[in-house]
Structure formats: C-alpha cells, structure tokens
C-alpha positions in Angstrom: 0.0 0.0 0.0 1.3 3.4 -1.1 1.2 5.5 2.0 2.4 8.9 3.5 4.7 7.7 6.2 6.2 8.9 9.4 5.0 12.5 9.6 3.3 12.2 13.0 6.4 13.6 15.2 7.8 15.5 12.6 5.4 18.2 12.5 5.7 18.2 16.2 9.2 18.9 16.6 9.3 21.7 13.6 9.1 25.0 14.3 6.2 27.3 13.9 7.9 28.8 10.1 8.9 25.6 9.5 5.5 24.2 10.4 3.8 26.5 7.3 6.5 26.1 5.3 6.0 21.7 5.3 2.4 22.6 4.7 2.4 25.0 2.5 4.9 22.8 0.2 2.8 20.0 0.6 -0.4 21.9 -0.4 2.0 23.3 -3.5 2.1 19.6 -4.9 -1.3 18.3 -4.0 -2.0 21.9 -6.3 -0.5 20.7 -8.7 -2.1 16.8 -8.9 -5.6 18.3 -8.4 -7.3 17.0 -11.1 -6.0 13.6 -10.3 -7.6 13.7 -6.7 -11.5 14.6 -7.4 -12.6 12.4 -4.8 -10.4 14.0 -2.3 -11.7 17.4 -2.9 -13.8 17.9 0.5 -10.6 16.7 2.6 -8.1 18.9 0.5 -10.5 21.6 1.2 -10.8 20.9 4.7 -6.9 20.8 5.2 -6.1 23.7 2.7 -8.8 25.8 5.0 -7.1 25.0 8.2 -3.4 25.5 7.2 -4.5 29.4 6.2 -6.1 29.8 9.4 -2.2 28.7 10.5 -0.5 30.4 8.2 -2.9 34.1 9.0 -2.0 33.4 12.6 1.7 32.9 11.7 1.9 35.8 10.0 -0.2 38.1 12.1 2.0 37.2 14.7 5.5 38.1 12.9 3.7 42.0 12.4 6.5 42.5 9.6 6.5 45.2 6.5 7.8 42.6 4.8 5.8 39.3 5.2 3.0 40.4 2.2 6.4 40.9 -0.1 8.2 37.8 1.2 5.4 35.5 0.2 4.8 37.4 -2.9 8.2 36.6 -4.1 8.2 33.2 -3.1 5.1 32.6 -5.3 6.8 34.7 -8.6 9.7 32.3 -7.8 7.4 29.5 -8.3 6.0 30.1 -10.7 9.2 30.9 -12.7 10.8 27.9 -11.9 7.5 25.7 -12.6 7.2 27.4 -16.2 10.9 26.3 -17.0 9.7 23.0 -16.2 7.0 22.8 -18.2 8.4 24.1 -21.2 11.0 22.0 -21.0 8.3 18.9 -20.4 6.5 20.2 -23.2 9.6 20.5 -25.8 9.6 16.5 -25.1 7.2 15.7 -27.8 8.5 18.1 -30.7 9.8 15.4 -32.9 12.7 18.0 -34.0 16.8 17.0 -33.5 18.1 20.0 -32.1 14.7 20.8 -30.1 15.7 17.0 -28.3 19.5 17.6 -27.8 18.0 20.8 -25.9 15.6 19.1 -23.9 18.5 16.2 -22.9 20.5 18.9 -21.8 18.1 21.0 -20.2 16.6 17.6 -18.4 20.1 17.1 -16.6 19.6 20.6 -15.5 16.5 20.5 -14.1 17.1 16.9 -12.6 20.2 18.9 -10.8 17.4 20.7 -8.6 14.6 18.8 -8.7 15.1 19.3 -4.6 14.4 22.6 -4.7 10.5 23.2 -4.9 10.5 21.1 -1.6 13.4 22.6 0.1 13.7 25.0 3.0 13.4 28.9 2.1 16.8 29.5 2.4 18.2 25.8 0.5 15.6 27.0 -2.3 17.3 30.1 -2.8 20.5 29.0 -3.1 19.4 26.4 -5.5 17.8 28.5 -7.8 20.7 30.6 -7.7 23.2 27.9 -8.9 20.0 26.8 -11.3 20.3 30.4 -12.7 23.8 30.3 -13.1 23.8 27.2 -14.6 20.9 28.2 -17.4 23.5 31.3 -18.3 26.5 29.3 -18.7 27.9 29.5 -22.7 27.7 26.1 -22.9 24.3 25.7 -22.2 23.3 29.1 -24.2 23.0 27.6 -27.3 20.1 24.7 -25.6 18.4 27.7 -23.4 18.0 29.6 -27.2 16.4 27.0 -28.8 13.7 26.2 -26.2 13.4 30.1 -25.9 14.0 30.2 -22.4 15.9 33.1 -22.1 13.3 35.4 -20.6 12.3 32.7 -18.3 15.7 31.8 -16.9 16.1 36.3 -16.1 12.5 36.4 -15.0 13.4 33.3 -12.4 16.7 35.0 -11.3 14.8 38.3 -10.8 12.4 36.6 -8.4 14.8 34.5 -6.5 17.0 37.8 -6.1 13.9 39.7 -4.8 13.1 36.8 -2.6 16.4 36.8 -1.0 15.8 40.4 -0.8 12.4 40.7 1.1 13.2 37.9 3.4 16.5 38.6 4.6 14.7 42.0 5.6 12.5 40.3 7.5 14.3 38.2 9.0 16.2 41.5 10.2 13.3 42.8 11.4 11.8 39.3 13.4 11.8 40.0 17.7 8.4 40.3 17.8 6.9 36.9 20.1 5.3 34.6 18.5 1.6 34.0 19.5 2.5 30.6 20.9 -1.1 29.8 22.6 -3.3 30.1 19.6 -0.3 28.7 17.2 -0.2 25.6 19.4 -4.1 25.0 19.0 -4.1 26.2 15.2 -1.2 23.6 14.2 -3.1 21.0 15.8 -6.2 21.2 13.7 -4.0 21.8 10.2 -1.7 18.2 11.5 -5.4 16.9 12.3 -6.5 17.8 8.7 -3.7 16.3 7.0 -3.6 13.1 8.8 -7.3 12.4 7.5 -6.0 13.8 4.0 -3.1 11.8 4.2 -4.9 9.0 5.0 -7.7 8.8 2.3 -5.1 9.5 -0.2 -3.3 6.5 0.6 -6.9 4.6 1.1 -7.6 5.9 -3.1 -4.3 4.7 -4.2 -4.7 1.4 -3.0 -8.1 0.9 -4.2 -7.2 2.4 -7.3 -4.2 -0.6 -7.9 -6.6 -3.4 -6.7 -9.2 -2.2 -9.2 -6.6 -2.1 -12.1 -7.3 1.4 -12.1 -3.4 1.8 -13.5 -3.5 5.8 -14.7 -4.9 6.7 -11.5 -3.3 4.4 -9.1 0.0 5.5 -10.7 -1.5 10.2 -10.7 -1.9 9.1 -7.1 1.3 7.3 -5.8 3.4 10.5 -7.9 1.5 12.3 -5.1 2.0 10.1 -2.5 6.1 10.1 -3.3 6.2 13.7 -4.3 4.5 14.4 -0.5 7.5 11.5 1.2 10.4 13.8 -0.7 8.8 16.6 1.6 8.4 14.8 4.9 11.9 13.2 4.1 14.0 16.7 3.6 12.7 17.5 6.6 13.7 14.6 8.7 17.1 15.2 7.6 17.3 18.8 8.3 16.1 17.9 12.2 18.0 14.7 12.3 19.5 16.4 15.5 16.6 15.6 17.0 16.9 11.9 16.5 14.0 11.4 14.5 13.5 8.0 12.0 12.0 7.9 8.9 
C-alpha cells in the first residue's frame, strides 16, 4: 500500500515557520495533482482551510512590512521555476533534432534541482541561484535559445534575487513573540487535517491498484512520493533531534 509515512512527530518537533513552510509545500504539490484527486476534494478543502487559518495566525503574529512581499516573491519564484519546467516537459514531444538535444540537456539541469520546490526557504534560494547560473552558462546558451527560455531563466533570477531580498529584511526585522497559545491550538487542527488527507489518499491509491485502475493508481502514488520527498527533507534537516523515517 502506497502510504504517507512517518510524519506524526515530525510536524511536532518543527518550528512554527517551518511548520507553514512543510504545509504550504505539501499543499503546492497536491496543487499541482488536483485534477488527479476529485474524490479527495472535500478533505483537500478541509486541510487547505485549516493551514490558512495557520498560516494568517503565523503571520499576524511576525507584524513584519515585509511578510506580504516575502510571500509574494516566493510565489513569482514559483511560478518561474515551474514554467521552465513545463516548457521544457513540453519540448519532449516536438519530434525536432536540435529541439531533443536541448531538452536532454536541459533535463540534466532541471534533474540537478529537482530538490528545490521542496526545500527550505533558504536551501531553495541558493538552489535556484546555482539553477540560474547554470541556465546562463555559454555552454548551455546555445540549448536555453532553442527552447526560448531566455526570458524565463532572467525572469526566475529576478524573483529569486527579490526573494532573498524581502526575506533577509525580514528576517532582520523578526523579535516580535510569536503567538505561541493560539499557534499551538491552530497547528493542531491543520496536522489533524492532514492526517485524514493523508490517509484517504493512501486509502484511493490502493483501491485504485486493486481495481486495475493503472493511470490513477500511478497520478496518485506520484502524489504520494512527491509528499514523502517533503516529509523526508525534513527529517534530515532535524535529524538532530533523533527522529527516524
């Protein structure tokens, strides 16, 4: 049975920006599957509503000039990063030599920093950075031209710079106490949420194998691993605190 696995401490342990961040990443890649998951809709809903109820607290809390511009950024970044992808993905089925030398080269790129949709706020930005810098090298120029991605490559650079930007500033400006009652409450209910998300999407998967249901079994365990590379990352960046996967 495909299952998300080991979570239950984890979001525990993590602290309260590292509590939205795990969420909000895993809510990014659900996102992205959502047409794959139309029987989950009323749980998604139910755990997407209860990780911005976290998420309004956690940023309430911070009172910083910066937190509207700091997640701003972090979506442009995104987005960026998720349209190299796909054109890229896309290039795949142009029949075309030189368009499929590109994508091969391109490919190893991307594959270079796969990690990085899923990683912490600060591994992502250096990531994208060496992504960046990799996209502009001369040797790769001539592969970035013919799959036109150019404007993309600046336009993700831009975004990671002004990401870096925004939240080193607020970072600076952090001092102010966390609301740590109504954050301890709050992150229960979004774990609660997940767990019965987590759970029926695991439930689906199965079901969806056993009933030779291939397409879907298969939309849903890409999910289900996508959601494990999360939980994973995590465990190693607290491994400090001793906790197995």
């Amino acid at each position: 049975m495909e299952a998300i696995r080991n979570y239950g401490r984890l979001v525990i342990y993590l602290r309260n920006a590292d509590h939205v961040e795990f969420y909000s990443n895993i809510i990014w890649v659900a996102s992205a599957h959502e047409s794959s998951m139309e029987s989950l809709g009323e749980l998604m809903k139910a755990f997407t509503d209860a990780f911005e109820r976290e998420e309004n607290i956690f940023m309430r809390s911070r009172q910083s000039g910066y937190t509207a511009m700091v997640r701003e950024a972090g979506k442009n970044r995104r987005d960026a990063f998720r349209l190299i992808k796909w054109k890229v993905e896309s290039a795949r089925y142009d029949k075309n030599t030189a368009v499929q030398k590109a994508v091969n080269i391109l490919s190893l790129i991307l594959h270079n920093y796969k990690e990085a949709p899923y990683a912490s706020m600060t591994e992502a930005s250096a990531l994208l950075t060496n992504m960046v810098q990799d996209l502009r090298l001369p040797k790769y120029a001539g592969a970035v031209e013919t799959l036109g991605l150019q404007e993309a490559a600046d336009r993700l650079g831009e975004a990671n710079e002004l990401f870096r930007a925004h939240y080193a500033a607020r970072e600076y400006e952090q001092g102010v106490a966390i609301m740590e009652g109504n954050m301890k409450y709050i992150r229960r209910l979004t774990d609660k949420a997940f767990a019965a998300f987590a759970n029926a999407l695991g439930a689906f998967c199965t079901v969806a194998g056993v009933e030779g249901r291939t397409a879907r079994a298969e939309a849903l365990g890409a999910v289900i691993n996508s959601i494990n590379s999360i939980i994973h990352n995590y465990h190693t960046i607290y491994a400090h605190l001793q906790l197995k996967i």
